[in-house]
C-alpha positions in Angstrom: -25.9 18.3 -21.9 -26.8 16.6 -18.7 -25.3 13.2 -17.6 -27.4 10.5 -15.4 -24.9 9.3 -12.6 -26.5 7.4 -9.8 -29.7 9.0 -9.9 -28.9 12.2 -10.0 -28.1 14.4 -12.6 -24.9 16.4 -13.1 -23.7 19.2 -15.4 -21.4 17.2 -17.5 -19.1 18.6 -20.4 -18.9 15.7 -22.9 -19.5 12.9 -20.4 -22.3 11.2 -22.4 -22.7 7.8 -21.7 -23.5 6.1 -25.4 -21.6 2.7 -24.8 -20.0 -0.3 -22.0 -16.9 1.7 -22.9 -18.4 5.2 -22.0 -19.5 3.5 -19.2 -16.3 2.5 -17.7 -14.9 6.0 -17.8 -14.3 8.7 -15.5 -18.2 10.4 -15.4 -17.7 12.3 -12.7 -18.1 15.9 -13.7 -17.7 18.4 -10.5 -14.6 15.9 -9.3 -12.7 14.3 -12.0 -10.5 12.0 -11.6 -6.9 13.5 -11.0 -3.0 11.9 -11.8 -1.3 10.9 -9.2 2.3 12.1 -7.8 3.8 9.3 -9.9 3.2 11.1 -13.2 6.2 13.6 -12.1 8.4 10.3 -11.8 11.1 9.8 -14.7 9.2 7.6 -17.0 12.4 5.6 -17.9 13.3 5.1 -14.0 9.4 3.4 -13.4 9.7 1.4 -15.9 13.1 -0.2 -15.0 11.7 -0.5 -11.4 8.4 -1.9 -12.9 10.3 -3.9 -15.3 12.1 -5.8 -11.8 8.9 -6.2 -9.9 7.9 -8.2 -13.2 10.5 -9.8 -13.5 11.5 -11.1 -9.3 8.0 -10.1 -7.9 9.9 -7.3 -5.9 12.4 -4.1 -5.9 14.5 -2.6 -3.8 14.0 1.5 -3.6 17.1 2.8 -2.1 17.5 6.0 0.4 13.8 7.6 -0.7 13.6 8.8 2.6 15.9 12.1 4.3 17.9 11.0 7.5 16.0 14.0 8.8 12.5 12.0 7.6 13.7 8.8 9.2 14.1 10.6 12.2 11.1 12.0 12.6 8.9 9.1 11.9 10.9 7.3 14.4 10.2 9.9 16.9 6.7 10.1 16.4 6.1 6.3 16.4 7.8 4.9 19.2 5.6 6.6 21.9 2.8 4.3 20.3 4.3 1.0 20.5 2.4 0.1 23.3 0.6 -2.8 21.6 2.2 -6.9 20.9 0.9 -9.4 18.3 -1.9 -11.2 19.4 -1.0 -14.6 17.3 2.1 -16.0 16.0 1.7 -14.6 12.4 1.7 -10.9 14.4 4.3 -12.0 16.6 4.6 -12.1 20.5 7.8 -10.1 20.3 6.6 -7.6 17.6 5.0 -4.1 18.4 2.0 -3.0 16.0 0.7 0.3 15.4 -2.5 0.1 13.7 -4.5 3.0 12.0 -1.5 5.1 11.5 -3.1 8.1 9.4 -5.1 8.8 12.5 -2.2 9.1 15.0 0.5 11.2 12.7 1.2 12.8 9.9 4.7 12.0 9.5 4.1 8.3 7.5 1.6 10.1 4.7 5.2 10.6 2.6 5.3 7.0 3.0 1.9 6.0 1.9 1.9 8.7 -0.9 5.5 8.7 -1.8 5.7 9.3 -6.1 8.1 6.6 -6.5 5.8 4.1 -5.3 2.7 5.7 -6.8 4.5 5.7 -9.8 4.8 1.5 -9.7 1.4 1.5 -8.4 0.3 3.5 -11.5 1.4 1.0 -13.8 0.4 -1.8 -12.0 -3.5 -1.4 -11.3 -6.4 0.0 -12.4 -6.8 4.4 -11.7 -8.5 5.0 -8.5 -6.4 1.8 -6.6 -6.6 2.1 -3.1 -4.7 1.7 0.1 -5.2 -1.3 2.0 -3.4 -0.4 5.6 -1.0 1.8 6.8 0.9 0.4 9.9 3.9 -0.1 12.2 5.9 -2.9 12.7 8.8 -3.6 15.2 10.3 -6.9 15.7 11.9 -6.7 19.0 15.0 -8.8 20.1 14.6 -12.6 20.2 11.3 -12.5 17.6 11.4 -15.7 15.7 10.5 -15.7 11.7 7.8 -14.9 10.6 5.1 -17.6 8.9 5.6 -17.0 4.7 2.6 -16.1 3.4 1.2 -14.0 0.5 -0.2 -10.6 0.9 -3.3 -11.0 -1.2 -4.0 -14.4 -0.5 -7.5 -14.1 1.7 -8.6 -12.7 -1.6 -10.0 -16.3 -2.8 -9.0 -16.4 -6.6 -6.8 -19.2 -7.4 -3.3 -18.9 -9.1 -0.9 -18.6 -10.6 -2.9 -14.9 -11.6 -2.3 -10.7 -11.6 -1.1 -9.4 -8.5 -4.7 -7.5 -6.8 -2.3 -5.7 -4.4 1.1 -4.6 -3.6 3.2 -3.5 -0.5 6.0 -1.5 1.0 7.9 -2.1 3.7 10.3 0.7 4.6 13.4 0.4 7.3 13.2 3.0 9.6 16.1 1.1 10.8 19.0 -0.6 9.0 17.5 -3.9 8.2 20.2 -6.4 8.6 20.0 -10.3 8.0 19.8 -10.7 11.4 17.8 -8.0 12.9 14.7 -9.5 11.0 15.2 -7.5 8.1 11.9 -8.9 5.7 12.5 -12.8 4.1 11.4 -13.2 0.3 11.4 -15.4 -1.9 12.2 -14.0 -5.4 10.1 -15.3 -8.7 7.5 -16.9 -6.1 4.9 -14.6 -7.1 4.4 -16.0 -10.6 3.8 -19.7 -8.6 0.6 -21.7 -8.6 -0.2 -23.8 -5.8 3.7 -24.3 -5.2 4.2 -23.7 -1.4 7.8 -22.1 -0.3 10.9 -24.4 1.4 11.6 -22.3 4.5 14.8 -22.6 2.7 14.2 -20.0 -0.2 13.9 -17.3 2.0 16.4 -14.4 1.6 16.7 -11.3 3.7 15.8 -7.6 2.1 19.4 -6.0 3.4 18.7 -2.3 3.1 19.2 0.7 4.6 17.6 3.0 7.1 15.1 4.9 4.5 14.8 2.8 1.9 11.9 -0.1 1.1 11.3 -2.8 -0.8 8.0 -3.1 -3.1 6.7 -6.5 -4.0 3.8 -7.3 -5.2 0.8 -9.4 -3.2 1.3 -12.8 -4.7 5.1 -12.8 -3.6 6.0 -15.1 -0.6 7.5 -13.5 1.9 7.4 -12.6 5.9 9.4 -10.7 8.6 12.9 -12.8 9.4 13.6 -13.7 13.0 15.5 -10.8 14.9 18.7 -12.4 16.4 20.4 -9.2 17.8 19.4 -7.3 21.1 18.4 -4.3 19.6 14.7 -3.5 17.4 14.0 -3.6 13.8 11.4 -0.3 13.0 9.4 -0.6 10.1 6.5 1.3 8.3 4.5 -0.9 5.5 1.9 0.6 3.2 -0.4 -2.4 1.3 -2.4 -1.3 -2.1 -5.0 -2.4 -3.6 -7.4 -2.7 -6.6 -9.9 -0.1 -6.8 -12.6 -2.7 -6.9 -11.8 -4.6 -3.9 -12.6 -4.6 -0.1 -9.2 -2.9 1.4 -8.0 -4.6 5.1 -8.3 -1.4 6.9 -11.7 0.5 6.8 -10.7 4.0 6.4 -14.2 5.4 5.7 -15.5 4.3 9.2 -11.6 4.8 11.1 -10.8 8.2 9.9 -13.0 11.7 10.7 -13.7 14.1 7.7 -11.3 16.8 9.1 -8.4 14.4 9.4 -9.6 13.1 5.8 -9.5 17.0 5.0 -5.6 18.0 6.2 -3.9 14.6 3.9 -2.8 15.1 0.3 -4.9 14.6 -2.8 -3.2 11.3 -3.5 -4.1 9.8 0.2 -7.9 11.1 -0.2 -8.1 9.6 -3.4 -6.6 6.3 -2.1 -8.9 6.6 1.3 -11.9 5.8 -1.1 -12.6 9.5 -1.6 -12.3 8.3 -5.3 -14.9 6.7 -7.9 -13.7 3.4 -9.1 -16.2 3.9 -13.2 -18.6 3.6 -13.5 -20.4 3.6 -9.4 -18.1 2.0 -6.9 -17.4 4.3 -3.9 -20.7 6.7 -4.8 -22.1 7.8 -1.5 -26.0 8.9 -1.8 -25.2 8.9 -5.6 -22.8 11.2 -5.5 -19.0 11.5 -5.7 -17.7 10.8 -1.6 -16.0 14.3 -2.1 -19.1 16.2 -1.4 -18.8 15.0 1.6 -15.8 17.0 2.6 
């Protein structure tokens, strides 16, 4: 049996496309689609975090990261805060590090972490992708951040689905006044409501632990009143179907694509989203590695 897949042809074992619903499954037959990390998760503990995402828009996952992890990501990041916000939404006292996966390996437990995958599994389509890794440090004297919703430049009006969700983890304590992340809980089943500055309430958590909202909650980093930093690592998501912020394809080289887990590859765009979407030269992106 042989299987047309973007003008080639494939040895395919049962993939026979007779139907729209054939169509929109996985087809690839040399690199199927695989389950993610989040599969391993305790079923019952997904769905009560899924089941508070639903409910408020966000959860807070407490202590997923070692003391030993925290540490480490904190010692490989700081050397490359060497970059401020160019606008007020980045912030003129915030450090950025951008295209993280290219500069360490030690935030790939953050952007792959089962937990999360586990949410993200529920959540969106298979194949979902990440958006943008990054850093984030709000120094001392940083005022609040402008609220604003994650997936908004995507231009569908609500109130709708999330398309996208985020992490943001505290490498640090975050505190409600070391601009620990503002939210503002329920907002993300909202229409064309815009937030009181007054509904925002600080994500107090612990060094190690991160909060996962989805993209149509309001929220934004808090102003940092002490004199010492906040250190954060977010990870966005996205649909499979949609354009992610960062342009991993074109950012990362095949041998650092080569060295990540399966779960990162697959979120990279290394992934077909059925029936075409990511092919490269008709083919699964894979072959390319």
């Amino acid at each position: 049996m042989t299987l047309v897949y973007v003008g080639r042809v494939e040895e395919s074992a049962g993939n026979e496309v007779a139907s729209l619903v054939d169509l929109a499954g996985d087809l690839a037959g040399t690199f199927p689609r695989t389950p993610s990390s989040g599969s391993n998760v305790d079923p019952e503990l997904a769905d009560a975090d899924l089941a508070a995402v639903l409910r408020d828009g966000y959860v807070v996952l407490p202590d997923l990261l070692s003391e030993t992890d925290v540490d480490e990501i904190r010692r490989t990041v700081e050397p490359l805060l060497d970059l401020r916000g160019r606008n007020g939404f980045e912030g003129a006292k915030t450090q950025r590090v951008y295209s993280v996966l290219n500069k360490t390996r030690s935030c790939d437990r953050i952007a792959d972490h089962p937990r999360v995958l586990a949410l993200l599994d529920r959540l969106f389509m298979p194949n979902y992708l990440l958006s943008m890794l990054q850093v984030i440090n709000i120094l001392p004297g940083e005022q609040a951040q402008m609220l604003h919703t994650d997936d908004g430049f995507y231009p569908l009006p609500r109130p709708r689905k999330a398309l996208g969700a985020a992490t943001i983890w505290a490498i640090d304590d975050f505190t409600a006044d070391n601009g620990a992340t503002d939210i503002v809980a329920g907002s993300h089943q909202w229409g064309d409501r815009l937030p009181d500055p007054a509904e925002r309430e600080p994500v107090v958590m612990s060094a190690g632990s991160c909060v996962f909202f989805l993209g149509t909650l309001w929220h934004g980093g808090g102003a940092n009143h002490t004199a010492g930093s906040r250190l954060a690592v977010t990870a966005q998501y996205c649909e499979p179907w949609l354009r992610p912020q960062e342009a991993f394809t074109l950012s990362m080289t095949r041998d650092t694509v080569r060295t990540v887990s399966e779960d990162i590859r697959r979120m990279l765009g290394y992934s077909i989203h059925p029936p075409f979407i990511g092919q490269v030269d008709g083919m699964h992106p894979k072959r390319l590695l």
